[in-house]
Biopython code that builds the backbone (N, CA, C, O; Angstrom):
import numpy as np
from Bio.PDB.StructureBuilder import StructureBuilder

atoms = [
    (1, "UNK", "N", (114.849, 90.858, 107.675)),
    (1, "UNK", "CA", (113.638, 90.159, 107.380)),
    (1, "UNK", "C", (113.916, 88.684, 107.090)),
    (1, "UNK", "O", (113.247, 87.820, 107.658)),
    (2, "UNK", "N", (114.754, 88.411, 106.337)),
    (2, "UNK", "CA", (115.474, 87.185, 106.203)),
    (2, "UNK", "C", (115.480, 85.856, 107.264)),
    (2, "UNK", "O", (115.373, 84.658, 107.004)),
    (3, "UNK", "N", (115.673, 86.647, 108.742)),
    (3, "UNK", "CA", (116.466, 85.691, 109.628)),
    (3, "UNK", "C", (115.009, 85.473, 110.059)),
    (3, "UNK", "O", (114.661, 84.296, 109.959)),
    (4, "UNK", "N", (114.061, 86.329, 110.518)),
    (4, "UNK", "CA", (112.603, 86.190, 110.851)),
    (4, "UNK", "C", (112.167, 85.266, 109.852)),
    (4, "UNK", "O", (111.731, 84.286, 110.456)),
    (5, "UNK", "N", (112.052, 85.065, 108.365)),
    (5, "UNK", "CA", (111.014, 84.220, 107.562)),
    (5, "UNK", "C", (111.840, 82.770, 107.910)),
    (5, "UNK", "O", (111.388, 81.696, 108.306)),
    (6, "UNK", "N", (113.009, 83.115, 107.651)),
    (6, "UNK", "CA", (113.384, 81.558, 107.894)),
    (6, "UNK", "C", (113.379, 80.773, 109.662)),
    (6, "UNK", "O", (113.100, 79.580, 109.786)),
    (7, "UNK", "N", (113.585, 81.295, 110.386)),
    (7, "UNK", "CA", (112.906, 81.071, 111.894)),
    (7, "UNK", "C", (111.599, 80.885, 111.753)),
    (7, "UNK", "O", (111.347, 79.902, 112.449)),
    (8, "UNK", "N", (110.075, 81.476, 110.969)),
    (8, "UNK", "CA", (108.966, 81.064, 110.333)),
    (8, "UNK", "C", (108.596, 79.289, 109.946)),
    (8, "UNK", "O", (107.882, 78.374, 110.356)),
    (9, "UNK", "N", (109.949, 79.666, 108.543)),
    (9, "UNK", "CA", (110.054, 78.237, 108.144)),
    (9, "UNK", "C", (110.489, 77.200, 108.774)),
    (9, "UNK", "O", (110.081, 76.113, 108.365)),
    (10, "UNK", "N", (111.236, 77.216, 109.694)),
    (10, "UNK", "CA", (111.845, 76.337, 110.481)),
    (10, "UNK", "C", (110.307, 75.910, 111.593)),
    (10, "UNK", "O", (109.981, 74.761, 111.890)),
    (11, "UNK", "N", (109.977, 76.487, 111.791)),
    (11, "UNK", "CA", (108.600, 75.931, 113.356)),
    (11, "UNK", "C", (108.116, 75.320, 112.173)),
    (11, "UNK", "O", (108.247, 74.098, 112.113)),
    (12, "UNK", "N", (107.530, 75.962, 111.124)),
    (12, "UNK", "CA", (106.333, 75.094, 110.210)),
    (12, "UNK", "C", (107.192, 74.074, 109.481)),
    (12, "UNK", "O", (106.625, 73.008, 109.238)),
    (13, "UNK", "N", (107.968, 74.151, 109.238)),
    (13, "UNK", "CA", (108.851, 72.403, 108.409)),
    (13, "UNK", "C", (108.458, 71.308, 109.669)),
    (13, "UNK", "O", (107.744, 70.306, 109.618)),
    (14, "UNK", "N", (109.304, 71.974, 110.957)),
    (14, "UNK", "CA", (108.813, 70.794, 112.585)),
    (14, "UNK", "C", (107.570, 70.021, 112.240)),
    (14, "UNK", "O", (107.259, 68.879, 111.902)),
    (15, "UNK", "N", (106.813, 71.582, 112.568)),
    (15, "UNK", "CA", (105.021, 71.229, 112.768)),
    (15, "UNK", "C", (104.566, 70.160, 111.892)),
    (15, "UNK", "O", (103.901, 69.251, 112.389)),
    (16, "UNK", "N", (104.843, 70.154, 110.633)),
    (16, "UNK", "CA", (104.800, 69.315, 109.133)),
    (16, "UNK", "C", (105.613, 67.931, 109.268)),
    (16, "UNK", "O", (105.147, 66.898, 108.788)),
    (17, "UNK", "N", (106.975, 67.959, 110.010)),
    (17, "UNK", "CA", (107.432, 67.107, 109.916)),
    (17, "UNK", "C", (106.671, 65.693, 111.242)),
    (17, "UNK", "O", (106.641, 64.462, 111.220)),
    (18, "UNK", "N", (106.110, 66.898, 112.365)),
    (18, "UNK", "CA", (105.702, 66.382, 113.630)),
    (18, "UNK", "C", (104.510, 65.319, 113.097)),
    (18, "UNK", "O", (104.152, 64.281, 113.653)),
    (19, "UNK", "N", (104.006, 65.908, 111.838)),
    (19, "UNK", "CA", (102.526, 65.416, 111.614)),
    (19, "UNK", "C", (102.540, 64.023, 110.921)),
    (19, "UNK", "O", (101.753, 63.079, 110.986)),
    (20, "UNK", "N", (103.770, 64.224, 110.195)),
    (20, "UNK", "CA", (104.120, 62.906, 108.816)),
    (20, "UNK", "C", (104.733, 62.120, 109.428)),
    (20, "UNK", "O", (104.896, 61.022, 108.897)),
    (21, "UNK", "N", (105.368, 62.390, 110.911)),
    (21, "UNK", "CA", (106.324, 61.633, 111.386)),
    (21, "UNK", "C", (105.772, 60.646, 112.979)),
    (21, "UNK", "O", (106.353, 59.862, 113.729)),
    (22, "UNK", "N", (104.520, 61.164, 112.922)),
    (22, "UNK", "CA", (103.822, 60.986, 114.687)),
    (22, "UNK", "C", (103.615, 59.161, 114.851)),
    (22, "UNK", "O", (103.753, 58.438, 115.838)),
    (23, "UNK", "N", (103.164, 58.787, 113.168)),
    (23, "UNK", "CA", (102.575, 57.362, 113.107)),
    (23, "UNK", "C", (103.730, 56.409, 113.227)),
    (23, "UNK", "O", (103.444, 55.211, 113.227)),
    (24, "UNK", "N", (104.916, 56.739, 113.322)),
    (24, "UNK", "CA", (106.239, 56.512, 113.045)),
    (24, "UNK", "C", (106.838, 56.456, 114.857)),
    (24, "UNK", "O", (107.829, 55.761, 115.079)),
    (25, "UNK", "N", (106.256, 57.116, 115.890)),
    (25, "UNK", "CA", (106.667, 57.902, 116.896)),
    (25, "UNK", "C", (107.951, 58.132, 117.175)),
    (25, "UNK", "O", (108.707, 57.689, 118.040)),
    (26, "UNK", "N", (108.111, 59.132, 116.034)),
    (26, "UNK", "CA", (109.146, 60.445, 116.002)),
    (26, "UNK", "C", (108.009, 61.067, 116.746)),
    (26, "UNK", "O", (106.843, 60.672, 116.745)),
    (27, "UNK", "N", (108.691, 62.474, 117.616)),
    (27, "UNK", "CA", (108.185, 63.410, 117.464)),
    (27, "UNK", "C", (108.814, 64.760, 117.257)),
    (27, "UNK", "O", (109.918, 64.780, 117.802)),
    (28, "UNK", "N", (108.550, 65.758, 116.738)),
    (28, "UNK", "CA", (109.327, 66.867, 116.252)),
    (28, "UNK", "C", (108.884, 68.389, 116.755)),
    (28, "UNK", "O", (107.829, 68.931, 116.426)),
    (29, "UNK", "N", (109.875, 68.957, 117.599)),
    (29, "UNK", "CA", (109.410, 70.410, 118.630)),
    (29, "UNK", "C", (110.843, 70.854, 117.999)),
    (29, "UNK", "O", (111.879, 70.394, 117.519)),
    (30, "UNK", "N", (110.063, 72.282, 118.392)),
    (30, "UNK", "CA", (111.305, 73.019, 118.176)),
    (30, "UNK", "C", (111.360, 74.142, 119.488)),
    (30, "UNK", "O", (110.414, 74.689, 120.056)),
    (31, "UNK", "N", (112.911, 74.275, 119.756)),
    (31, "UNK", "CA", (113.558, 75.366, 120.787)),
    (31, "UNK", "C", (113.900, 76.104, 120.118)),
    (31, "UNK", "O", (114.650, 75.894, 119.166)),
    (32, "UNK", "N", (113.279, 77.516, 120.558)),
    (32, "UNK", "CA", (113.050, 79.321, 120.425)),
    (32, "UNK", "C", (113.355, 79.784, 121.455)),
    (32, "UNK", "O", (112.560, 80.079, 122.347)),
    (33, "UNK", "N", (115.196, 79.992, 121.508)),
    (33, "UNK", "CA", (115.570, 80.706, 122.796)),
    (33, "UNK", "C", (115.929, 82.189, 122.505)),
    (33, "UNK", "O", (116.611, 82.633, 121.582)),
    (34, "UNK", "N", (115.461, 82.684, 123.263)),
    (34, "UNK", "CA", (115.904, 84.593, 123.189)),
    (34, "UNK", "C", (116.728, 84.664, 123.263)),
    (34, "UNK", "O", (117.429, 83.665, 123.101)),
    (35, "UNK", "N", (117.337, 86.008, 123.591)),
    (35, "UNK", "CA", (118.379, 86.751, 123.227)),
    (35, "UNK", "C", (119.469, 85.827, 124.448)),
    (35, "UNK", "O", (119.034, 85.919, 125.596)),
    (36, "UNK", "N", (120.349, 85.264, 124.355)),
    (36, "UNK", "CA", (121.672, 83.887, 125.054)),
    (36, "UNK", "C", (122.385, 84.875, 125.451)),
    (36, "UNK", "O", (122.183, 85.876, 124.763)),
    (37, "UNK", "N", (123.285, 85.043, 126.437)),
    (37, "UNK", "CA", (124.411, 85.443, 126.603)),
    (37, "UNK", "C", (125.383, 84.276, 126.585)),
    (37, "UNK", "O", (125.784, 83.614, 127.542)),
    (38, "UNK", "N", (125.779, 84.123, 124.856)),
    (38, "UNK", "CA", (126.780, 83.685, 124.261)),
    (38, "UNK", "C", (127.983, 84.692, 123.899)),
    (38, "UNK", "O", (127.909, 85.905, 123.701)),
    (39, "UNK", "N", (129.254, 83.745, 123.864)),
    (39, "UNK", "CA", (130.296, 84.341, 123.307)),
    (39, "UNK", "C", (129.987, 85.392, 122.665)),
    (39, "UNK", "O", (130.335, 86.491, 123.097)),
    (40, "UNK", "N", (129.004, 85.216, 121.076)),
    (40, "UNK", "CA", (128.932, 86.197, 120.490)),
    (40, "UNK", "C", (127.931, 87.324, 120.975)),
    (40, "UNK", "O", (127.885, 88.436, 120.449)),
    (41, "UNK", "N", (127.411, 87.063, 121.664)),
    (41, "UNK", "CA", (126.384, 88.118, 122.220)),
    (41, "UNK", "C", (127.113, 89.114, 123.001)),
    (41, "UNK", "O", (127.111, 90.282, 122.613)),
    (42, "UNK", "N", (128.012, 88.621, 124.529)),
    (42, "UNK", "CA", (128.969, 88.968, 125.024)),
    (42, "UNK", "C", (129.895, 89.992, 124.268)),
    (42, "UNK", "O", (130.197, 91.120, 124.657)),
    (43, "UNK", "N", (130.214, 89.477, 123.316)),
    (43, "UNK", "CA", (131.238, 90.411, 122.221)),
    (43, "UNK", "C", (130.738, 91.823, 121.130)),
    (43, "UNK", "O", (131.271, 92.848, 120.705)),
    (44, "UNK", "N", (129.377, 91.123, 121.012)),
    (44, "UNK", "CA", (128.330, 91.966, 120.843)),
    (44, "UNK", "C", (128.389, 93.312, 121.949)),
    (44, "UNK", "O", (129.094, 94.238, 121.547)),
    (45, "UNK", "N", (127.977, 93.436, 122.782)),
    (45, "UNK", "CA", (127.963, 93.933, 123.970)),
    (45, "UNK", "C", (129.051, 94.839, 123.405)),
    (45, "UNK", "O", (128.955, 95.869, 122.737)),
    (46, "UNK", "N", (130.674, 93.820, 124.100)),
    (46, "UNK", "CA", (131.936, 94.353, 124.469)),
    (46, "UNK", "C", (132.137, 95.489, 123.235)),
    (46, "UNK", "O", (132.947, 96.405, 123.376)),
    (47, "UNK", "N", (131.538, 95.382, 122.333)),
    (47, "UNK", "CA", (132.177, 96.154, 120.759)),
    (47, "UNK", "C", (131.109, 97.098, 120.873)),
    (47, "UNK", "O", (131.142, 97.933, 119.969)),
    (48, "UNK", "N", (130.276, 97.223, 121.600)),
    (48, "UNK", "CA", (129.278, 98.621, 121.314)),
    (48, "UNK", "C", (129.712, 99.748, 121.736)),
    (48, "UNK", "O", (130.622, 99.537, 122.537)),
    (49, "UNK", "N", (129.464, 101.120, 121.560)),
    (49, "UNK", "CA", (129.902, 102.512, 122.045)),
    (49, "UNK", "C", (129.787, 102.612, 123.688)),
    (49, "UNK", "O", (130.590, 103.144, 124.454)),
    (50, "UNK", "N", (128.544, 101.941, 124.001)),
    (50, "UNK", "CA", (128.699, 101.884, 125.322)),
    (50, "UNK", "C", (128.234, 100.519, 125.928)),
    (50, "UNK", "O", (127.046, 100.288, 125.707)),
    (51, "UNK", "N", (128.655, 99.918, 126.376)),
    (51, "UNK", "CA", (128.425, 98.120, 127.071)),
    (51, "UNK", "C", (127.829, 98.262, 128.105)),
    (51, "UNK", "O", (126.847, 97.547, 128.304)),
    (52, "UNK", "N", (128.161, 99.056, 128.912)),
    (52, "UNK", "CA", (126.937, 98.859, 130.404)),
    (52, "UNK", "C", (125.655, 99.485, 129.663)),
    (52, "UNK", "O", (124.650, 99.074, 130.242)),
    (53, "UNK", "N", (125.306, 100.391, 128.517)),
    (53, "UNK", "CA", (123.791, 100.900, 128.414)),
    (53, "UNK", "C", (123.486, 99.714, 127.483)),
    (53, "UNK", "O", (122.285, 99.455, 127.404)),
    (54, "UNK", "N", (124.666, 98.606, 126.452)),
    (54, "UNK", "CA", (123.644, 98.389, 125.804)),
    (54, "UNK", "C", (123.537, 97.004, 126.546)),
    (54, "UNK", "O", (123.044, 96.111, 125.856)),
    (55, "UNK", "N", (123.847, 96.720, 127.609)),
    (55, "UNK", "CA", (123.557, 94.962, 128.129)),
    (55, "UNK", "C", (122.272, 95.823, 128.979)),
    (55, "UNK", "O", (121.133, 95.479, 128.661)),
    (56, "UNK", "N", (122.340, 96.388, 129.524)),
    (56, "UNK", "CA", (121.140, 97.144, 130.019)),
    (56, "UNK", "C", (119.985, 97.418, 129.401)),
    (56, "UNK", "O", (118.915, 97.463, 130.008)),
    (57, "UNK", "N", (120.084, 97.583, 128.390)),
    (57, "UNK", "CA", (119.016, 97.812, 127.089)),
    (57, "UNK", "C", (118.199, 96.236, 126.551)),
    (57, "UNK", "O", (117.088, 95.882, 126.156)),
    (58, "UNK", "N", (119.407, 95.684, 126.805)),
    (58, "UNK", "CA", (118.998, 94.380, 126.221)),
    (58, "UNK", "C", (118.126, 93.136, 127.287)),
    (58, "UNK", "O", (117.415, 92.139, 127.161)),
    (59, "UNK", "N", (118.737, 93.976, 128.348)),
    (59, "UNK", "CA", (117.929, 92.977, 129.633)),
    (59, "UNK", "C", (116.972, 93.508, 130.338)),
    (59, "UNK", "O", (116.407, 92.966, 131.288)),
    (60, "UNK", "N", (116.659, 95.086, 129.695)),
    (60, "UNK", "CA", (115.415, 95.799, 129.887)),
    (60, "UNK", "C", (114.108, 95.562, 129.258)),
    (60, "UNK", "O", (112.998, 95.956, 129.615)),
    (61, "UNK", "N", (114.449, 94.854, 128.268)),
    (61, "UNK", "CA", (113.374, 94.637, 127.084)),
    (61, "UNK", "C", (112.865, 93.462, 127.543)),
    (61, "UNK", "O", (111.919, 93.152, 126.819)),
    (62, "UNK", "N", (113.041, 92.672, 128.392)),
    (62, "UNK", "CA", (112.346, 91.390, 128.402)),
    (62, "UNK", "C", (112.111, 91.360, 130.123)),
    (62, "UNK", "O", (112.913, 91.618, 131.021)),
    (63, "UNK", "N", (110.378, 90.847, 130.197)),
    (63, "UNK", "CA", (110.505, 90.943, 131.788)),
    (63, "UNK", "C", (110.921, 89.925, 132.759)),
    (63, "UNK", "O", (110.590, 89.692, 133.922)),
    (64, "UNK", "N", (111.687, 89.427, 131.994)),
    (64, "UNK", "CA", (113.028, 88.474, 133.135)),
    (64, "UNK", "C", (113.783, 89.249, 133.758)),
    (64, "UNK", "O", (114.476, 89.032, 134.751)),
    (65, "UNK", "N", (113.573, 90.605, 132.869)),
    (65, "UNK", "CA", (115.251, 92.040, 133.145)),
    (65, "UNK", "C", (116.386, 90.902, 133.215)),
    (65, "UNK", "O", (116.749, 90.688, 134.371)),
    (66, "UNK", "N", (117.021, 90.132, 132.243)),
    (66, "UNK", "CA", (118.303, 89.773, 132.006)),
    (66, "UNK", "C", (118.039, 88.879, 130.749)),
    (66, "UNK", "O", (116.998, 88.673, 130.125)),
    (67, "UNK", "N", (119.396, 88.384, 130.566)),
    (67, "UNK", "CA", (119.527, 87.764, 129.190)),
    (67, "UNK", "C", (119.896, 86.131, 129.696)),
    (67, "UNK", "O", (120.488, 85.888, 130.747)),
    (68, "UNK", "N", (119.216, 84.630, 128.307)),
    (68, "UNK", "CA", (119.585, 83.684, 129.234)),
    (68, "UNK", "C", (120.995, 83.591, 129.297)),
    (68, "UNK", "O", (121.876, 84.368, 128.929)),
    (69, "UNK", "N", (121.038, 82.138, 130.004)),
    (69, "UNK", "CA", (122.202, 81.483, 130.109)),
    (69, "UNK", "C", (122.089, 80.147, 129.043)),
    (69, "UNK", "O", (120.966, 79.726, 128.764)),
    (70, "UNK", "N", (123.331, 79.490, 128.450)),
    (70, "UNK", "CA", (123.383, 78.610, 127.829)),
    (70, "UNK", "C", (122.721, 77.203, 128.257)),
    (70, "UNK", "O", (122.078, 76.333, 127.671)),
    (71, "UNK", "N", (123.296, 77.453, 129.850)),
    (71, "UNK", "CA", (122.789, 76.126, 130.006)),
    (71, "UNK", "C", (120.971, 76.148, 130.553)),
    (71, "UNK", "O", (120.582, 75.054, 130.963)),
    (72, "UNK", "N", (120.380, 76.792, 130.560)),
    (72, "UNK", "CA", (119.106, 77.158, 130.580)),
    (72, "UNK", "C", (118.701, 76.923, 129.443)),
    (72, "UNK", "O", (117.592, 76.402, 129.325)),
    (73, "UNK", "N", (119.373, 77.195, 128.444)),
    (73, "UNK", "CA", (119.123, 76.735, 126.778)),
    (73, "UNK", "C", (118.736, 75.231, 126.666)),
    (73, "UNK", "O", (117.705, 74.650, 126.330)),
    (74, "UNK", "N", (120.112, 74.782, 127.128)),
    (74, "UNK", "CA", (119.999, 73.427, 127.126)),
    (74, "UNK", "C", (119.775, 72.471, 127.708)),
    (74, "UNK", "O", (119.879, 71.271, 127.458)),
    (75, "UNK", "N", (119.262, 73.370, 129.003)),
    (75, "UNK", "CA", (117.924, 72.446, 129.992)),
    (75, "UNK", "C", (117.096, 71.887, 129.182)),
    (75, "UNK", "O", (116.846, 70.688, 129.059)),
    (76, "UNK", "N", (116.508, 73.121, 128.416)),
    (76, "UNK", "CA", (115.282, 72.659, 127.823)),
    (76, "UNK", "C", (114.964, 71.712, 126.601)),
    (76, "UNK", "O", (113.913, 71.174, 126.253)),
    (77, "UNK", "N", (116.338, 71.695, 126.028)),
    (77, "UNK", "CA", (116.432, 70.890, 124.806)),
    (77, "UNK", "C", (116.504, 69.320, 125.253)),
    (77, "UNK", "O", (116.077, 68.349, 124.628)),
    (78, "UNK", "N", (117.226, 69.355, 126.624)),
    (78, "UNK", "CA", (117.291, 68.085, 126.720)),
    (78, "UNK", "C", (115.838, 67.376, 127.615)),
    (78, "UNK", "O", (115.204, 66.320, 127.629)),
    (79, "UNK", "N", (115.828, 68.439, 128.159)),
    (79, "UNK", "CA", (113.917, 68.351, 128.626)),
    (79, "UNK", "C", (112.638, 67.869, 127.581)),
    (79, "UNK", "O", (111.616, 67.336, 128.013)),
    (80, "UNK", "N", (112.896, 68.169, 126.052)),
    (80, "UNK", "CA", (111.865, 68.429, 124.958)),
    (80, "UNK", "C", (112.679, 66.923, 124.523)),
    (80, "UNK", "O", (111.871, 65.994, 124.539)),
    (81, "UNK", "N", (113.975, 66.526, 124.174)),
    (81, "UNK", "CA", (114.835, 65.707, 123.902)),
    (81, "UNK", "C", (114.095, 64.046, 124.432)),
    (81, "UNK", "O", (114.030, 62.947, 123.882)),
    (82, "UNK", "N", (113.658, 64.553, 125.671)),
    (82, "UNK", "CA", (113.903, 63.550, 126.472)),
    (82, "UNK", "C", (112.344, 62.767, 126.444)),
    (82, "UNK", "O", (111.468, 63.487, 125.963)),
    (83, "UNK", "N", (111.930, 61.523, 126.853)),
    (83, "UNK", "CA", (111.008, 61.001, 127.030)),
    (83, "UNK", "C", (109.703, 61.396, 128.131)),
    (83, "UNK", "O", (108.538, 61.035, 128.298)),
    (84, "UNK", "N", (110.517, 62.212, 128.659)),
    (84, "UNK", "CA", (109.621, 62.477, 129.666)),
    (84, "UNK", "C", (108.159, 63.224, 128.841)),
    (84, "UNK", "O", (106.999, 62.865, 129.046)),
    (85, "UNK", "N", (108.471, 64.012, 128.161)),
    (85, "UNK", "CA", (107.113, 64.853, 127.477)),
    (85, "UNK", "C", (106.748, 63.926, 126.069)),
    (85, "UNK", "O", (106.524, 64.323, 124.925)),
    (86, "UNK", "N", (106.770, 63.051, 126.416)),
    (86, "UNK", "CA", (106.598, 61.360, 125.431)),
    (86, "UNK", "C", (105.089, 62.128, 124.788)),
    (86, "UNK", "O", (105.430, 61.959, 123.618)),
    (87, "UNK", "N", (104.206, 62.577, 124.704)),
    (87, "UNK", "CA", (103.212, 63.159, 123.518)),
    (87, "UNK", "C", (103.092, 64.719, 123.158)),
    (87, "UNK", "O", (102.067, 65.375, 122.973)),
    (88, "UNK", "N", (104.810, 65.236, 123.098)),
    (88, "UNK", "CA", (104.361, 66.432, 123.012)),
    (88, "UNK", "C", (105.092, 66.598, 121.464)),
    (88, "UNK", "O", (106.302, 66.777, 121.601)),
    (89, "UNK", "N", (104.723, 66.585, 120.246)),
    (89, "UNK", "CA", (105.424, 66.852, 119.262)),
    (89, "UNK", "C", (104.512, 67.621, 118.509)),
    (89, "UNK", "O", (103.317, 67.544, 118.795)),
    (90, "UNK", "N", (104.970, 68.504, 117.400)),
    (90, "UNK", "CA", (104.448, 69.933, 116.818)),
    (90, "UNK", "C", (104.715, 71.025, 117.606)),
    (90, "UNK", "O", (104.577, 72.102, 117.027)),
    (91, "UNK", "N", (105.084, 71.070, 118.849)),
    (91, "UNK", "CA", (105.241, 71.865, 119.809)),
    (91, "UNK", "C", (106.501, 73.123, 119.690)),
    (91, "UNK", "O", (107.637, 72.856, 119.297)),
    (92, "UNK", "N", (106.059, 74.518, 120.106)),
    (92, "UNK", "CA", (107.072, 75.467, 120.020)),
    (92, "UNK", "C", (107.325, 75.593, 121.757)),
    (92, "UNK", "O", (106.460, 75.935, 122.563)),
    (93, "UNK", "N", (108.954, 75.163, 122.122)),
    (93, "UNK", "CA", (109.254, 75.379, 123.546)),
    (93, "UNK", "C", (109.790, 76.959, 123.211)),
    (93, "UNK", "O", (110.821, 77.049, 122.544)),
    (94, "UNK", "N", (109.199, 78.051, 123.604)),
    (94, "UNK", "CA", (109.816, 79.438, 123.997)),
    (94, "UNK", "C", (110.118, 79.463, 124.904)),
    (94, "UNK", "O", (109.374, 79.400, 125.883)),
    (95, "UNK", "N", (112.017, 79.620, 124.939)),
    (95, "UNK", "CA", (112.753, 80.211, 126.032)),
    (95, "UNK", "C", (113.524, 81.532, 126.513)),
    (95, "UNK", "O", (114.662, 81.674, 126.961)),
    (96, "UNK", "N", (112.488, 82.450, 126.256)),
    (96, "UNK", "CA", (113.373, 83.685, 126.216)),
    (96, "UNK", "C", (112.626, 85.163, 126.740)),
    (96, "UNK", "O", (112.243, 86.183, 126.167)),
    (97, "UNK", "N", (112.658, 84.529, 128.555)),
    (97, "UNK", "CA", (112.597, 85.210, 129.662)),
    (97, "UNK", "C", (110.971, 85.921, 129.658)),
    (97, "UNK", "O", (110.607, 86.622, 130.602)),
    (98, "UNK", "N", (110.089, 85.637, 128.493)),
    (98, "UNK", "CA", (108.989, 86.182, 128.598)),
    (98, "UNK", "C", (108.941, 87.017, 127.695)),
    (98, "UNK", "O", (107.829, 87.451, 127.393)),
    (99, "UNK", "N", (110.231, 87.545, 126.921)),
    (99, "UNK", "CA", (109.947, 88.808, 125.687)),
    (99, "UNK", "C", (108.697, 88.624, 124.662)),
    (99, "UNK", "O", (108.243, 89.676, 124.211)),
    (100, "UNK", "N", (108.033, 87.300, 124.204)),
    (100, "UNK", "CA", (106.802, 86.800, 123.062)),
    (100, "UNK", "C", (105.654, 86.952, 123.937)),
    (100, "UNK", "O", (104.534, 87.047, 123.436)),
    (101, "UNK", "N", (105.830, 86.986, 125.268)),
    (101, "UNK", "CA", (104.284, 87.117, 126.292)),
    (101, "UNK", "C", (104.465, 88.849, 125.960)),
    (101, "UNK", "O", (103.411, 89.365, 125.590)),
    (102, "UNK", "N", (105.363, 89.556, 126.025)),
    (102, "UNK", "CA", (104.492, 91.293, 126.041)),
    (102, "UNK", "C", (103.901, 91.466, 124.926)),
    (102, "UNK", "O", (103.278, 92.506, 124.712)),
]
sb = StructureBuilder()
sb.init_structure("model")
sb.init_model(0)
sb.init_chain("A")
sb.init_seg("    ")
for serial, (resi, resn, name, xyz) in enumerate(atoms, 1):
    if name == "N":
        sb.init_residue(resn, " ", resi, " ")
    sb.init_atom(name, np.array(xyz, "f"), 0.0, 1.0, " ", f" {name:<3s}", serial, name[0])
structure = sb.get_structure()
């Protein structure tokens, strides 16, 4: 429950910070990427009873059917980063294959 309230707190500190900070033009978004196939995720996997059911399990649950990639991660950060979306701040970028749309 922990890791959920504070992922909570983290969008609404942004959103708050997006608002105090707009007249200033800061702007403040936050990236919400799903389940990464990172190192630790990977290892995750490798240490379970069974690794082909549970990467299977894990890329079943979302209708991308797979898990991202890092640098798909950090497409988007540098996409949200970047000037190009010059009035988009308060904003939640979700990157994670569609699992928050079911």
């Amino acid at each position: 429950m922990g890791y959920n309230v504070s992922k909570a707190a983290v969008i609404m500190m942004a959103k708050s910070m997006a608002i105090d900070l707009a007249k200033y033009n800061v702007r403040v978004n936050t990236v919400c990427p799903g389940t990464t196939e990172t190192p630790l995720v990977k290892a995750a996997i490798e240490k379970s009873p069974d690794p082909t059911e549970t990467r299977k399990a894990l890329e079943s649950c979302r209708p991308a059917n797979r898990l991202g990639l890092p640098e798909e991660i950090a497409s988007a950060i540098a996409f949200i980063a970047s000037d190009e979306p010059g009035y988009a701040t308060g904003s939640d970028l979700i990157i994670d294959g569609g699992m928050t749309a079911w």
